[in-house]
PDB file of N, CA, C and O in Angstrom:
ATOM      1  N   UNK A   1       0.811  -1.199   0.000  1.00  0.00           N
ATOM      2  CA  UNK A   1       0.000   0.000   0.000  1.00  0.00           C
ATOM      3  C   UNK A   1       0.852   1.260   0.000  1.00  0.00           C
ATOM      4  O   UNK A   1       0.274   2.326  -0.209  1.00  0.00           O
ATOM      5  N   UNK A   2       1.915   1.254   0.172  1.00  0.00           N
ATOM      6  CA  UNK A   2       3.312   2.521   0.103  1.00  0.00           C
ATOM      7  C   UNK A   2       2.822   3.093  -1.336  1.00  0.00           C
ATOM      8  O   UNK A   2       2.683   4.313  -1.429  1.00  0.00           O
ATOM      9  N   UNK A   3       2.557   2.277  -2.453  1.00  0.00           N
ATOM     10  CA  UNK A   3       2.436   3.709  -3.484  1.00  0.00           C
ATOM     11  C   UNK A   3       1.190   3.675  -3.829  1.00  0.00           C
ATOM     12  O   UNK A   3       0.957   3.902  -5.016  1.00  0.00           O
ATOM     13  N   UNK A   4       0.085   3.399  -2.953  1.00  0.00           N
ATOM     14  CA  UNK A   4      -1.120   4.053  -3.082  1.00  0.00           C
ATOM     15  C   UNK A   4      -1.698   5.400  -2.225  1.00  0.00           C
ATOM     16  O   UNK A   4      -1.469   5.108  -1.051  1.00  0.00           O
ATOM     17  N   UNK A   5      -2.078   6.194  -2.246  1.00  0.00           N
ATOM     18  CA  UNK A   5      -2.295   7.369  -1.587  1.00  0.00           C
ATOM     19  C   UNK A   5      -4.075   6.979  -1.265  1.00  0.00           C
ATOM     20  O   UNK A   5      -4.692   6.309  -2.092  1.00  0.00           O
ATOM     21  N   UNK A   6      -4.538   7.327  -0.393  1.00  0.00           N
ATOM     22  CA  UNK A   6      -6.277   7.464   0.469  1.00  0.00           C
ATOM     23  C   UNK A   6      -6.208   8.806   0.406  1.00  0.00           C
ATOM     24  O   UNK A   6      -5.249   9.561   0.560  1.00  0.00           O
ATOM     25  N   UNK A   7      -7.458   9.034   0.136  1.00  0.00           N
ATOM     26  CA  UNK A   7      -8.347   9.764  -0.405  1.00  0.00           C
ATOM     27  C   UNK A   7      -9.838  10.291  -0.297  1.00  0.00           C
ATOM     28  O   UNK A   7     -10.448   9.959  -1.313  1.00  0.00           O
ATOM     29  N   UNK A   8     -10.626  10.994   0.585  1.00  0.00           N
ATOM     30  CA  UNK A   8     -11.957  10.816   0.290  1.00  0.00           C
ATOM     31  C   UNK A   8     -12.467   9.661   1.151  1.00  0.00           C
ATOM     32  O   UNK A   8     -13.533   9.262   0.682  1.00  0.00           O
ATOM     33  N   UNK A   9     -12.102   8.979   2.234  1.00  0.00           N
ATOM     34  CA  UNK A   9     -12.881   7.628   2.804  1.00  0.00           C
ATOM     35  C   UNK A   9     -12.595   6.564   1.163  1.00  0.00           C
ATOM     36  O   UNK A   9     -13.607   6.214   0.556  1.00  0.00           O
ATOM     37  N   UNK A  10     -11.368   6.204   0.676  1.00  0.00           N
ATOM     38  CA  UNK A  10     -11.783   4.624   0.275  1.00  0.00           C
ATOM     39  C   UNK A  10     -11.557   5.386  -1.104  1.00  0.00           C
ATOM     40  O   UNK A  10     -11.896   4.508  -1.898  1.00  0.00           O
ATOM     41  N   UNK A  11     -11.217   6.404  -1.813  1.00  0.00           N
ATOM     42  CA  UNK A  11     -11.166   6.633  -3.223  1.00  0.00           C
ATOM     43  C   UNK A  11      -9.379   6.764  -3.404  1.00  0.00           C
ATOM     44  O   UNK A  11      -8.659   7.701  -3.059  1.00  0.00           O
ATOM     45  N   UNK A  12      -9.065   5.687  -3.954  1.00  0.00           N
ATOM     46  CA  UNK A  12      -7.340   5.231  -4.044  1.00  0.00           C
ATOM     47  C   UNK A  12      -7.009   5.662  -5.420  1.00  0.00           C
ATOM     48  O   UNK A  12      -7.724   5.587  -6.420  1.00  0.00           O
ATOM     49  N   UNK A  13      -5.694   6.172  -5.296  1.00  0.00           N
ATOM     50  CA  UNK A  13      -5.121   6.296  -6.688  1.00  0.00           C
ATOM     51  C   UNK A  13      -3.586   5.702  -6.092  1.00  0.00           C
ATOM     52  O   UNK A  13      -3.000   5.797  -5.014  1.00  0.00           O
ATOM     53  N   UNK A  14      -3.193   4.835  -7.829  1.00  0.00           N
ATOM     54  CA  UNK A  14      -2.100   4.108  -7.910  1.00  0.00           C
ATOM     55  C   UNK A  14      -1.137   5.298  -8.635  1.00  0.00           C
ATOM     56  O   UNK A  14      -1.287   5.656  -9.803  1.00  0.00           O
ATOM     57  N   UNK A  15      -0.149   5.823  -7.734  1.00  0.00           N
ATOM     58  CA  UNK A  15       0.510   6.950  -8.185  1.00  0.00           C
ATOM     59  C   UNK A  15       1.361   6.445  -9.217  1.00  0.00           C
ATOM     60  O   UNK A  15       1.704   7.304 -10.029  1.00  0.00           O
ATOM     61  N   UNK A  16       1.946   4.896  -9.480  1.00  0.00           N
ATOM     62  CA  UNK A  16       3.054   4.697 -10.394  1.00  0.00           C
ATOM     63  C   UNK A  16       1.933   5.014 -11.733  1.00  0.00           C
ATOM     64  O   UNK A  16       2.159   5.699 -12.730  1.00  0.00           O
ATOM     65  N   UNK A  17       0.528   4.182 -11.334  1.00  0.00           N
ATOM     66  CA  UNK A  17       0.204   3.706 -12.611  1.00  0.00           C
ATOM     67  C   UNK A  17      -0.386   5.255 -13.435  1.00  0.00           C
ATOM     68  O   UNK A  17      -0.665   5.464 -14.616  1.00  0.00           O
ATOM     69  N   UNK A  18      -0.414   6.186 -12.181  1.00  0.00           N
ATOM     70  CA  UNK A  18      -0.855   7.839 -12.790  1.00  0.00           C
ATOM     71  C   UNK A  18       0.699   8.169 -13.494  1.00  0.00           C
ATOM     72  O   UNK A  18       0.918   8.232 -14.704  1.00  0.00           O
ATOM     73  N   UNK A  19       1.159   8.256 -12.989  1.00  0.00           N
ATOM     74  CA  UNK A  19       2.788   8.732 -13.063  1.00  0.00           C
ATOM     75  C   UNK A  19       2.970   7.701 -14.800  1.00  0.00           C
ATOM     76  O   UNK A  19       3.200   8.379 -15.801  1.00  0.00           O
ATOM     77  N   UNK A  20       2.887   6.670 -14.909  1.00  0.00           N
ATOM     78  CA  UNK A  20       2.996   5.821 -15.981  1.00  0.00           C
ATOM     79  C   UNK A  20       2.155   6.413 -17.114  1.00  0.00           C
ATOM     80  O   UNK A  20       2.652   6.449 -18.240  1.00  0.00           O
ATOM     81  N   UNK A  21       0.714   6.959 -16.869  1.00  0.00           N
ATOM     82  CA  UNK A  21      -0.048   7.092 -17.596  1.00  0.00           C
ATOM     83  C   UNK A  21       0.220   8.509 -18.305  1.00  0.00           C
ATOM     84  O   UNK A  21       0.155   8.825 -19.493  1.00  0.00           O
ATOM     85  N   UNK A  22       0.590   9.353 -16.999  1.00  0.00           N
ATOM     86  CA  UNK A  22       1.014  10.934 -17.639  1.00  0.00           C
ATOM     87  C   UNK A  22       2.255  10.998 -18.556  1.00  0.00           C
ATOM     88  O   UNK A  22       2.353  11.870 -19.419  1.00  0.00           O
ATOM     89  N   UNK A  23       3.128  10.127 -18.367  1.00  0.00           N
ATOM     90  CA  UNK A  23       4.693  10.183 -19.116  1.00  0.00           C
ATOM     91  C   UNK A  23       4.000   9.910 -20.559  1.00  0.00           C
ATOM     92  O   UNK A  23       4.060  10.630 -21.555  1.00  0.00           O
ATOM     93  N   UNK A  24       3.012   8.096 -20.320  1.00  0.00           N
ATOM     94  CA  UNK A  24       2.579   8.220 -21.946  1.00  0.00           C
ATOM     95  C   UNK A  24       1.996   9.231 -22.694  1.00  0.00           C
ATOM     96  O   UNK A  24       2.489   9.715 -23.713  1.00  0.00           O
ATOM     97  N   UNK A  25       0.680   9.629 -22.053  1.00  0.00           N
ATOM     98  CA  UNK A  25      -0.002  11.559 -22.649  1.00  0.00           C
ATOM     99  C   UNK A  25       1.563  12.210 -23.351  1.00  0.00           C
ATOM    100  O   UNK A  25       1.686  12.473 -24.547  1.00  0.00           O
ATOM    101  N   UNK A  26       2.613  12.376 -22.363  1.00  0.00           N
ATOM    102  CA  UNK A  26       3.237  13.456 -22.940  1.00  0.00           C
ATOM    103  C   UNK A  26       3.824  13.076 -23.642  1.00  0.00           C
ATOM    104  O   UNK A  26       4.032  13.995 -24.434  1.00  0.00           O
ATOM    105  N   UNK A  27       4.490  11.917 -24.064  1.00  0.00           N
ATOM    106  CA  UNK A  27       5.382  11.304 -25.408  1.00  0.00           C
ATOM    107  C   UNK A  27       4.325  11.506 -26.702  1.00  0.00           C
ATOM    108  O   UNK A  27       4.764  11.809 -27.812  1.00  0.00           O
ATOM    109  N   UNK A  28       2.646  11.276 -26.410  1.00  0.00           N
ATOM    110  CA  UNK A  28       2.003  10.961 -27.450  1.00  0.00           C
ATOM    111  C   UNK A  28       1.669  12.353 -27.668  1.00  0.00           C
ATOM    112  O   UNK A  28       1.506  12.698 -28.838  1.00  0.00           O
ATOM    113  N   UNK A  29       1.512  13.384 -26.566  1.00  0.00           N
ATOM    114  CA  UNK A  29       1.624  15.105 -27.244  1.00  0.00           C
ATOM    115  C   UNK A  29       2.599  15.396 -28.396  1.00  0.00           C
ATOM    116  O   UNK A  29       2.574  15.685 -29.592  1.00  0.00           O
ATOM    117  N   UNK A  30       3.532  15.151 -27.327  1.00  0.00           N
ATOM    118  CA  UNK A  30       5.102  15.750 -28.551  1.00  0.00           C
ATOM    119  C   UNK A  30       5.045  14.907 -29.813  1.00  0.00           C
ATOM    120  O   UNK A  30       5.518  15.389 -30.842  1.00  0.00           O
ATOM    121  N   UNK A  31       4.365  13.361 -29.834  1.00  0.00           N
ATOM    122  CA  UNK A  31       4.446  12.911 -31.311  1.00  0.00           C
ATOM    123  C   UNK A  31       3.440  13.412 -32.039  1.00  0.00           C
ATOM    124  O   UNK A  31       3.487  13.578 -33.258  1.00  0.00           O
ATOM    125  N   UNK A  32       2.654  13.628 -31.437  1.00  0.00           N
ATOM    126  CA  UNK A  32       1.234  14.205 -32.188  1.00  0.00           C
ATOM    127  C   UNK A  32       2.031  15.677 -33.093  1.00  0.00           C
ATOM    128  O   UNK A  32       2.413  15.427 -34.236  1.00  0.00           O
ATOM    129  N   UNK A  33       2.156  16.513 -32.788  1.00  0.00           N
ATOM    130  CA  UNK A  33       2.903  17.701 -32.523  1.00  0.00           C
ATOM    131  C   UNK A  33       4.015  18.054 -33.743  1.00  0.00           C
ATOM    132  O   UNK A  33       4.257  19.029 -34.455  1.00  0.00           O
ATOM    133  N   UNK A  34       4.654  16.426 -33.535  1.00  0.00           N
ATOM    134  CA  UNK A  34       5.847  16.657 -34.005  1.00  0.00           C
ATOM    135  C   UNK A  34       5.307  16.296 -35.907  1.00  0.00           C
ATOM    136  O   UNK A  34       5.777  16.682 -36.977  1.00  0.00           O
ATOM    137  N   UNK A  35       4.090  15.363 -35.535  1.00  0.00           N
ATOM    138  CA  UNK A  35       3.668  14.998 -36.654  1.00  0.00           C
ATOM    139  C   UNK A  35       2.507  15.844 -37.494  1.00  0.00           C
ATOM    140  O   UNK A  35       2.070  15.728 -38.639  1.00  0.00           O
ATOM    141  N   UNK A  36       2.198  16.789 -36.348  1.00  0.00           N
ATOM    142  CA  UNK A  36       1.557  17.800 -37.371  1.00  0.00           C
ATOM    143  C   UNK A  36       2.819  18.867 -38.148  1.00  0.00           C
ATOM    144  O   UNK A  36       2.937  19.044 -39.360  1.00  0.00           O
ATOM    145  N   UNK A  37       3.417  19.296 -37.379  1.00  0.00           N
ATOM    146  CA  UNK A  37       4.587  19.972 -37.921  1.00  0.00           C
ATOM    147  C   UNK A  37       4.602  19.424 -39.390  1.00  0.00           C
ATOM    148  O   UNK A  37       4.300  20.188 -40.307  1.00  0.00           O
ATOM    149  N   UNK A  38       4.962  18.050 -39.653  1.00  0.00           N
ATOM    150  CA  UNK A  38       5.696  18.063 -40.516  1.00  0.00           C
ATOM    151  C   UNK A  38       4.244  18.113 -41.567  1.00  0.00           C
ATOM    152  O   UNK A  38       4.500  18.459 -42.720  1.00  0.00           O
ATOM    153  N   UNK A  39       3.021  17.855 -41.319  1.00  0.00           N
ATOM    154  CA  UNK A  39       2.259  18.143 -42.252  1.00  0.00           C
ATOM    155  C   UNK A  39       1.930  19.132 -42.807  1.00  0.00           C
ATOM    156  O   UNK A  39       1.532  19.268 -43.964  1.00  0.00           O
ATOM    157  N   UNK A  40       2.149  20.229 -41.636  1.00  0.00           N
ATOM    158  CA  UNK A  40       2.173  22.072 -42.236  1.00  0.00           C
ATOM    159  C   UNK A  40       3.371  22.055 -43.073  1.00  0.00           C
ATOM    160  O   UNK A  40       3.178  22.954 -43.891  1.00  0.00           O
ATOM    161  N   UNK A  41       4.583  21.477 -43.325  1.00  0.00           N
ATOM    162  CA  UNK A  41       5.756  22.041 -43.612  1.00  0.00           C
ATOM    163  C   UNK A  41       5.354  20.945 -45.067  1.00  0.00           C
ATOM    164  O   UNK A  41       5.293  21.592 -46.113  1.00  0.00           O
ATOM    165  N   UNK A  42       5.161  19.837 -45.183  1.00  0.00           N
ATOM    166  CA  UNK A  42       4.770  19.441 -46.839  1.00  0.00           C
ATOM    167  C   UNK A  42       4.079  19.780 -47.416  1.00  0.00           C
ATOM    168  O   UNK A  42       4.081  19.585 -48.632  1.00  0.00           O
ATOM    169  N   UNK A  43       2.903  20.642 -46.597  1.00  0.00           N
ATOM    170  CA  UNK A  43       1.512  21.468 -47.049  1.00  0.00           C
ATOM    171  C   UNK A  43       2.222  22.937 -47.387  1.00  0.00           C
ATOM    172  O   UNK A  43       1.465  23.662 -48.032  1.00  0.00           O
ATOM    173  N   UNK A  44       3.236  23.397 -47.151  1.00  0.00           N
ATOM    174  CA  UNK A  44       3.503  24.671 -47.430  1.00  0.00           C
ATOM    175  C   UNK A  44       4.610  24.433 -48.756  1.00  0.00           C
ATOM    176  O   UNK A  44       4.656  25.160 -49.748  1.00  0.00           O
ATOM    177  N   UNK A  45       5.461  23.251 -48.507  1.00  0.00           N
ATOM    178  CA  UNK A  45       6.240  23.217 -49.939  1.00  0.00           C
ATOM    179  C   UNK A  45       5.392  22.619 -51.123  1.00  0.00           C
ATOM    180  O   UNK A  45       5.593  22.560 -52.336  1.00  0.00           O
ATOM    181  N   UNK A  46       4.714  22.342 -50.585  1.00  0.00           N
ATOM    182  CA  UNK A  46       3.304  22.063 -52.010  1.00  0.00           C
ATOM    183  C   UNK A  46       2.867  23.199 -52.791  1.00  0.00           C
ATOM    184  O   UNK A  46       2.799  23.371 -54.008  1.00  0.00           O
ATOM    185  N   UNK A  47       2.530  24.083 -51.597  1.00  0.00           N
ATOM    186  CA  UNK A  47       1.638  25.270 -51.991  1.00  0.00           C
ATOM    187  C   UNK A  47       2.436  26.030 -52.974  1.00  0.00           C
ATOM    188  O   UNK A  47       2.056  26.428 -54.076  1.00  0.00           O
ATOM    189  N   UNK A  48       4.067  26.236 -52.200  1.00  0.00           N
ATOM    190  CA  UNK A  48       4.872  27.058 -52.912  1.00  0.00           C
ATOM    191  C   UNK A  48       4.893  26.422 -54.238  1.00  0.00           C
ATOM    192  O   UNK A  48       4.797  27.266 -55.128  1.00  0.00           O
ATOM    193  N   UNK A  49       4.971  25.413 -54.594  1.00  0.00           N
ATOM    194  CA  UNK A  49       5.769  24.558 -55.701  1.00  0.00           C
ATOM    195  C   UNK A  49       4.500  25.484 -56.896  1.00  0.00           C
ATOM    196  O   UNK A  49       4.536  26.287 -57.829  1.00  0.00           O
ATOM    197  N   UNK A  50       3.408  24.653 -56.022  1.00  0.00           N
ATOM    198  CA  UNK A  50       2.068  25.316 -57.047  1.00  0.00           C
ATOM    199  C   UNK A  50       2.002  26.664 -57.295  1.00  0.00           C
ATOM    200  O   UNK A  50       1.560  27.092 -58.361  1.00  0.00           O
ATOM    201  N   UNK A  51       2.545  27.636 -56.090  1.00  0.00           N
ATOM    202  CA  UNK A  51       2.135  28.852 -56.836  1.00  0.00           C
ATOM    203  C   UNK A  51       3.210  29.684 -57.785  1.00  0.00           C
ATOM    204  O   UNK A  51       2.975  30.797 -58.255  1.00  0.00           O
ATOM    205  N   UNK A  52       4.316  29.006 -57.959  1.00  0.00           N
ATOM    206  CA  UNK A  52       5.739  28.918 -58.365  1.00  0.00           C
ATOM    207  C   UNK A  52       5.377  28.500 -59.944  1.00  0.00           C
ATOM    208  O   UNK A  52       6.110  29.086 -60.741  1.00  0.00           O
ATOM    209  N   UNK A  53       4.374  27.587 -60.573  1.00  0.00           N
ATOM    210  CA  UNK A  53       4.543  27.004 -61.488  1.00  0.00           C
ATOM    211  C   UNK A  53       2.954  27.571 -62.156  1.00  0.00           C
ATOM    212  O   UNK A  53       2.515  26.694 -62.900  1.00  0.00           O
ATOM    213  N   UNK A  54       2.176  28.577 -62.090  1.00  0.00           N
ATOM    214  CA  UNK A  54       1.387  29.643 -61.708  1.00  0.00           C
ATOM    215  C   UNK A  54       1.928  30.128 -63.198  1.00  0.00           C
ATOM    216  O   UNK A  54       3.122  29.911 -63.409  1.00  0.00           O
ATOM    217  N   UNK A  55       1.305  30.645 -64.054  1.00  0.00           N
ATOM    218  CA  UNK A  55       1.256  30.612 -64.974  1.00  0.00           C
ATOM    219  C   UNK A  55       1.157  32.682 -64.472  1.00  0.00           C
ATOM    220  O   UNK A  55       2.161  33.355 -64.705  1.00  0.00           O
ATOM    221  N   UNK A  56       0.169  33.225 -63.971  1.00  0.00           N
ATOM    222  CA  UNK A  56      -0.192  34.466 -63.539  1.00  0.00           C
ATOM    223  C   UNK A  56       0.619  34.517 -61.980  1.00  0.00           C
ATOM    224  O   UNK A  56       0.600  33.411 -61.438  1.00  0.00           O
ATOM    225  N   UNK A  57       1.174  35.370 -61.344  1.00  0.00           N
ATOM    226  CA  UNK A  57       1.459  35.550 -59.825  1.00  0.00           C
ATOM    227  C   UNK A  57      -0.094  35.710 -59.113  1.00  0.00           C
ATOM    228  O   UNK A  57      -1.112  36.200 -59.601  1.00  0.00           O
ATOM    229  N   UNK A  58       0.049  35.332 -58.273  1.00  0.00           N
ATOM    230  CA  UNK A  58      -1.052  35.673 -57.283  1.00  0.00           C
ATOM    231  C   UNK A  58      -1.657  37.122 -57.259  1.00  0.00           C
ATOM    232  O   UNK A  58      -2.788  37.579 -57.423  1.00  0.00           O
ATOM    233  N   UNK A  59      -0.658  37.547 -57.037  1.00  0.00           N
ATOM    234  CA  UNK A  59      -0.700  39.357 -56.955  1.00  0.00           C
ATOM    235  C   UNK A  59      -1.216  40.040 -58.151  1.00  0.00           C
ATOM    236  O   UNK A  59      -1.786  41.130 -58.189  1.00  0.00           O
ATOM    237  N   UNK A  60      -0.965  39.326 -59.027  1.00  0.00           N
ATOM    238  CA  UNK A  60      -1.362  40.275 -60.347  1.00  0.00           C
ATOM    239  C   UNK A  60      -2.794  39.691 -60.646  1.00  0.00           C
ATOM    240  O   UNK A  60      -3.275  40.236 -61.639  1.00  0.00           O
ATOM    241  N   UNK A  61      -3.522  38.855 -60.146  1.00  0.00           N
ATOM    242  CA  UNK A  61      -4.241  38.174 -59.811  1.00  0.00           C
ATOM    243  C   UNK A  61      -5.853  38.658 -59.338  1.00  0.00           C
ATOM    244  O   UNK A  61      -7.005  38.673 -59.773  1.00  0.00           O
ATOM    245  N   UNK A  62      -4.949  39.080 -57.979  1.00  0.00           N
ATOM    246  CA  UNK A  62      -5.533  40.144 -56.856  1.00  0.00           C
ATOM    247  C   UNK A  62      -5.628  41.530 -57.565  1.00  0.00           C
ATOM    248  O   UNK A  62      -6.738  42.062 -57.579  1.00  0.00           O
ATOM    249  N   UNK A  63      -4.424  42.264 -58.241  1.00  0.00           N
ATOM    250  CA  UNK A  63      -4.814  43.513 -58.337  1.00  0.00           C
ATOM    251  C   UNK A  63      -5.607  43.943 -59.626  1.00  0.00           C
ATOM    252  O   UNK A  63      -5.938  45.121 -59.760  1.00  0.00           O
ATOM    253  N   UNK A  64      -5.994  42.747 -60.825  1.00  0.00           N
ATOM    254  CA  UNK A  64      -6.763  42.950 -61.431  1.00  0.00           C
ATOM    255  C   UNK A  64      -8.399  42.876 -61.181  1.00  0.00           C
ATOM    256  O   UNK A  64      -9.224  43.763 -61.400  1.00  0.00           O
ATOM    257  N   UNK A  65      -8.614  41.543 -60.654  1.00  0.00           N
ATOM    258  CA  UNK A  65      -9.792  41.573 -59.782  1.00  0.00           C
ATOM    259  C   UNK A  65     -10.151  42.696 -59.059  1.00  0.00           C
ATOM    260  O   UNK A  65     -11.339  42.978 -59.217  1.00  0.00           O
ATOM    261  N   UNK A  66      -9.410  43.596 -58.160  1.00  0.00           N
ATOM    262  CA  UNK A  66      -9.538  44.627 -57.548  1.00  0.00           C
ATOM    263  C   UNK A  66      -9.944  45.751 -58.530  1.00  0.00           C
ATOM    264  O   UNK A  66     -10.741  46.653 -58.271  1.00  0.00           O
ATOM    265  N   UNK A  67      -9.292  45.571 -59.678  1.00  0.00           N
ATOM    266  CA  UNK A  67      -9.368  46.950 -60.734  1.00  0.00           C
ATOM    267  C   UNK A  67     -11.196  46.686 -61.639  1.00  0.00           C
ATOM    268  O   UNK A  67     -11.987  47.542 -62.035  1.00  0.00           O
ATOM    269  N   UNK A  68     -11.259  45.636 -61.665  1.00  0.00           N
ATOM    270  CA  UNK A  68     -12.120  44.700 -62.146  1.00  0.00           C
ATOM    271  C   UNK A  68     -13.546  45.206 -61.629  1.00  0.00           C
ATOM    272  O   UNK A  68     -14.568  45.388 -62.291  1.00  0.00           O
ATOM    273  N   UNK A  69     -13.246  45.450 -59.748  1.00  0.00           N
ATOM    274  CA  UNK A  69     -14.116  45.340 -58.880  1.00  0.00           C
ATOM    275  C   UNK A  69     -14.496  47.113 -58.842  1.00  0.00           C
ATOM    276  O   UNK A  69     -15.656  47.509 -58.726  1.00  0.00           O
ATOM    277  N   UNK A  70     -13.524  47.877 -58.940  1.00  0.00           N
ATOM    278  CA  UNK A  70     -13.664  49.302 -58.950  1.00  0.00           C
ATOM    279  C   UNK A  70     -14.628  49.765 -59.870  1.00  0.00           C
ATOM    280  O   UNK A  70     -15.542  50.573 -59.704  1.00  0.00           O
ATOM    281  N   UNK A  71     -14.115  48.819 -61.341  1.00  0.00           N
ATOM    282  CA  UNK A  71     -14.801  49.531 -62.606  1.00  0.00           C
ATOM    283  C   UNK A  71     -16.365  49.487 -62.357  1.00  0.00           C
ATOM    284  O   UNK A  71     -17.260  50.326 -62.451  1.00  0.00           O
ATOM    285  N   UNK A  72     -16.294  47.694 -61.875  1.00  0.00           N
ATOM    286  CA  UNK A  72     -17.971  47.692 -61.865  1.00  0.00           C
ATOM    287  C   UNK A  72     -18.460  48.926 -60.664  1.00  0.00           C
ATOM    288  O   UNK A  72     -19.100  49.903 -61.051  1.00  0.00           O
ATOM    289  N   UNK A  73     -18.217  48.820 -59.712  1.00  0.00           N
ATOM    290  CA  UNK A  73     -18.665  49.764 -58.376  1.00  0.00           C
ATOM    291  C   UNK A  73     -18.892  51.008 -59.274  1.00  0.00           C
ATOM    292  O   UNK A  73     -19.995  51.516 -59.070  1.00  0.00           O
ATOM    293  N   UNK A  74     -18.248  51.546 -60.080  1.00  0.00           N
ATOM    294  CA  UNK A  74     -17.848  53.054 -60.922  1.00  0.00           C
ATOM    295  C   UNK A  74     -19.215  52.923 -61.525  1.00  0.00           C
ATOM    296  O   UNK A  74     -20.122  53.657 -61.132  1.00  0.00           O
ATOM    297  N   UNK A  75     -19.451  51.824 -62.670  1.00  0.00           N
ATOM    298  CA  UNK A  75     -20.331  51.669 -63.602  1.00  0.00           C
ATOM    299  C   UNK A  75     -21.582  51.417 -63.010  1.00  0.00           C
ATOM    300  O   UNK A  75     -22.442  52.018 -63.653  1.00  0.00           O
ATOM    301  N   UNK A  76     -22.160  50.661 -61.870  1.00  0.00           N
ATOM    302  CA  UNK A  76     -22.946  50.889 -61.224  1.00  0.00           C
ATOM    303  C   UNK A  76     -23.587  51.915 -60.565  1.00  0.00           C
ATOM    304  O   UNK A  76     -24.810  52.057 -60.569  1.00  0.00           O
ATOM    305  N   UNK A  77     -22.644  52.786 -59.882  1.00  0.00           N
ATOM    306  CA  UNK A  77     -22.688  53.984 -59.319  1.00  0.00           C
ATOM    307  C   UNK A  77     -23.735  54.629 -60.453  1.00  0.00           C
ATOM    308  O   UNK A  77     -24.966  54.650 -60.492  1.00  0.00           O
ATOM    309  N   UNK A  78     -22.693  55.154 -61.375  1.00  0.00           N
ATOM    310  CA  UNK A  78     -23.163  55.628 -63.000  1.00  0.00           C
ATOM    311  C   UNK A  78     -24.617  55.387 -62.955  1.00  0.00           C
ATOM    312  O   UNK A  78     -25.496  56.215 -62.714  1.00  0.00           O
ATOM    313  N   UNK A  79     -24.735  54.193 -63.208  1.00  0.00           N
ATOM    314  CA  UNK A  79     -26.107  53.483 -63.622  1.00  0.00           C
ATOM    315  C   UNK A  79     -27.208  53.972 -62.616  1.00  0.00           C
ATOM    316  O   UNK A  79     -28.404  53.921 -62.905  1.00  0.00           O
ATOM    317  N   UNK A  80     -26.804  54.382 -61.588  1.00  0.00           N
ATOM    318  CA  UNK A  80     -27.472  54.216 -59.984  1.00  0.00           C
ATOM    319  C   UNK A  80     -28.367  55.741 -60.390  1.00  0.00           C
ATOM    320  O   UNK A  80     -29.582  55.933 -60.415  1.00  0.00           O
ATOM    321  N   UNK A  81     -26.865  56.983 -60.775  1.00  0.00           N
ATOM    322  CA  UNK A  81     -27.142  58.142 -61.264  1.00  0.00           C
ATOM    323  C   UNK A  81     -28.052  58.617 -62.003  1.00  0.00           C
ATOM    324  O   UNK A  81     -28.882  59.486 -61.735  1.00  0.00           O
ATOM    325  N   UNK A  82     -27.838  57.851 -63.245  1.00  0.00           N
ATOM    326  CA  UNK A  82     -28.168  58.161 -64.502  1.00  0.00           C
ATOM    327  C   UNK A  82     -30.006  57.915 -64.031  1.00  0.00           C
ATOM    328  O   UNK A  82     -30.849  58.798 -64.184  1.00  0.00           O
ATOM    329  N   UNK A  83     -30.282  56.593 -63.485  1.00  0.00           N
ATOM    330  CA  UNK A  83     -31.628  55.752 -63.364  1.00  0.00           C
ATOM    331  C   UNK A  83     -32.207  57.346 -62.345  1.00  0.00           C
ATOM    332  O   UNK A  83     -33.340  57.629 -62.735  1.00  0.00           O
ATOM    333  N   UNK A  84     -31.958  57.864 -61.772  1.00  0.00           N
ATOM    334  CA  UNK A  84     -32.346  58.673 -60.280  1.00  0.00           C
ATOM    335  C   UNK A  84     -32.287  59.746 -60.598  1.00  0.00           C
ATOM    336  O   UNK A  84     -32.965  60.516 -59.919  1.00  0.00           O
ATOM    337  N   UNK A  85     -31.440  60.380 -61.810  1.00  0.00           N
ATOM    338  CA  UNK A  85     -31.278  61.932 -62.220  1.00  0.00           C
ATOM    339  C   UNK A  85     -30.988  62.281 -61.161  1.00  0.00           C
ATOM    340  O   UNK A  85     -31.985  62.636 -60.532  1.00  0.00           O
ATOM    341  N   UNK A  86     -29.320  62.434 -60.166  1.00  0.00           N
ATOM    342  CA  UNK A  86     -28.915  62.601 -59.233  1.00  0.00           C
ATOM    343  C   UNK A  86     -27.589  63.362 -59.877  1.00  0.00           C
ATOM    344  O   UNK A  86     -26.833  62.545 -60.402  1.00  0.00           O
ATOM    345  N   UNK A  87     -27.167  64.618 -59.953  1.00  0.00           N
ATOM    346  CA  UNK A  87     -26.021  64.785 -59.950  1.00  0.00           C
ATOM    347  C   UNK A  87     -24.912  64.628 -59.404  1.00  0.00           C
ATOM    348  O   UNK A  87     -23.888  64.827 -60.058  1.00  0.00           O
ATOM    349  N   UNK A  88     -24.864  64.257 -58.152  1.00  0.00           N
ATOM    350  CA  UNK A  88     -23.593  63.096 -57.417  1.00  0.00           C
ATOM    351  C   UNK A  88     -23.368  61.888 -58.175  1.00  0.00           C
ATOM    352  O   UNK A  88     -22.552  61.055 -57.780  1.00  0.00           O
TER     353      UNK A  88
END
């Protein structure tokens, strides 16, 4: 009974087999851990590879869409005007 601890009237804990159980948790954290790592890091040389072999950059991508997005907002506006006889 030396490595059981009382508790509560009669509620026992086996400290090796806690002590045993917590060491496993933490080996299976750090593998967990260690094994997501490496899935972000093949998921990111993927990404690069793909956006590397990208026919357009990303960016030029983005800033046409954006120019894309202005014109319509502009031409709408217009339209908004023209329909309302609003000089703004």
């Amino acid at each position: 009974m030396a490595t059981n601890e009382r508790f509560l009237s009669g509620f026992q804990v086996n400290r090796s087999l806690l002590a045993g159980g917590a060491v496993l948790t933490g080996i299976g954290a750090l593998l967990g851990a260690a094994g997501a790592v490496m899935v972000c890091a093949a998921l990111a040389t993927a990404g690069r590879t793909w956006v590397r072999g990208l026919d357009t950059p990303p960016t030029e991508l983005a800033q046409r869409a954006l120019r894309e997005a202005k014109v319509a907002s502009a031409a709408g506006w217009e339209a908004w005007r023209t329909e309302h006889h609003s000089p703004n």
